[in-house]
N, C-alpha and C positions, 0 to 999 in steps of 0.2 A: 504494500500500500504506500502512494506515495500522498505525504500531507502537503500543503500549497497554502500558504498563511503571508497576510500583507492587508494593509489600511484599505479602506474602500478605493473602489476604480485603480486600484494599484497594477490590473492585468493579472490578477490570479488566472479568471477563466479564459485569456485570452492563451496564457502557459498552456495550458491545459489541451484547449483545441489544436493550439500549434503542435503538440506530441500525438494527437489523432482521438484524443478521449472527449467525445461527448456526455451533453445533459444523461443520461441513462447511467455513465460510469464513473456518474461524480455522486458524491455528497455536498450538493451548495447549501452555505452557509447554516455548518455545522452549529457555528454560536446559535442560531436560532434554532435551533430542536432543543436547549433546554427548555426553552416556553416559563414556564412559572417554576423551573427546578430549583430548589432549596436545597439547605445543605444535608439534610438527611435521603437526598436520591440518590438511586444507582450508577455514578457517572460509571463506572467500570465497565457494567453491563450496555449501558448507550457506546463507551468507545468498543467495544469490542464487537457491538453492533458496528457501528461506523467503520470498522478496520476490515469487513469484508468485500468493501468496494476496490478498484484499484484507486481512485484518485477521492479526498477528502480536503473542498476548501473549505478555510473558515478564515471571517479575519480576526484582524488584532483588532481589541475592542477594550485594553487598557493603559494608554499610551497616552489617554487627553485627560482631563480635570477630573478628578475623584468626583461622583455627584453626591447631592446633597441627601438623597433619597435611599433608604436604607435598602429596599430591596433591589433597585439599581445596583447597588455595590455586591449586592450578595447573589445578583444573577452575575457580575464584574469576576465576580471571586471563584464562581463556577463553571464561567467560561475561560477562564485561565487554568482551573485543573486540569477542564478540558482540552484543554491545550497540549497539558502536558502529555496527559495521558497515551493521547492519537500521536504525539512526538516520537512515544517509549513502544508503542507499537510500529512504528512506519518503517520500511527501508530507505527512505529516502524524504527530508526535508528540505521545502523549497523556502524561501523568505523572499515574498515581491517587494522591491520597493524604486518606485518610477517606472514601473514597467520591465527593470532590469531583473531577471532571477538571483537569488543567492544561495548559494548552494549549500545548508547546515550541516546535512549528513547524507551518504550514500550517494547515489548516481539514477537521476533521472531515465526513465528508462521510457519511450513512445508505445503505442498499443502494441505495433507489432512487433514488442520486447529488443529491439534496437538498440543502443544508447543514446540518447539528445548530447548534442554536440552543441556551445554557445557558440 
């Protein structure tokens, strides 16, 4: 599984189509399938749902102003485990930022198991 993480319009899904993975062999925008998750949910069982697609994006969603709104932070706080989670499962992490890939771990790999070359 490869995870695909960067600020809105950053070109996650654009990475994505460029390696041959379509809307069907993604997970978009992972942070929002918590919905209302608290800290007493199963994030293990959701990542480990989510790790059997090949391609899972989601973005960075804690980089701006702490909010003032308690459960704002406490969905903030669970989409960062989640984060981590889908990270500790993937073979390969991408990080968008301006469009450009960064490559955190493993080797981007296109549908027909190829390797993406920048």
């Amino acid at each position: 599984m490869m995870l695909i993480v960067g600020g809105i319009a950053s070109g996650r899904r654009t990475f994505a189509r460029g390696l041959g993975y379509g809307p069907l062999d993604c997970v978009l925008g992972a942070e929002r399938m918590l919905g209302g998750a608290g800290p007493g949910s199963d994030l293990e069982a959701l990542a480990d749902d989510m790790a059997t697609r090949p391609v899972v994006i989601m973005a960075e969603v804690g980089l701006g102003v702490v909010p003032l709104d308690p459960h704002e932070r406490a969905w903030r706080e669970q989409a960062g485990r989640l984060a981590c989670l889908l990270a500790a499962r993937a073979d390969c992490v991408v990080r968008m930022v301006a469009g450009i890939p960064q490559v955190l771990r493993g080797r981007p790999l296109r549908k027909d198991g190829s390797p993406w070359r920048p």
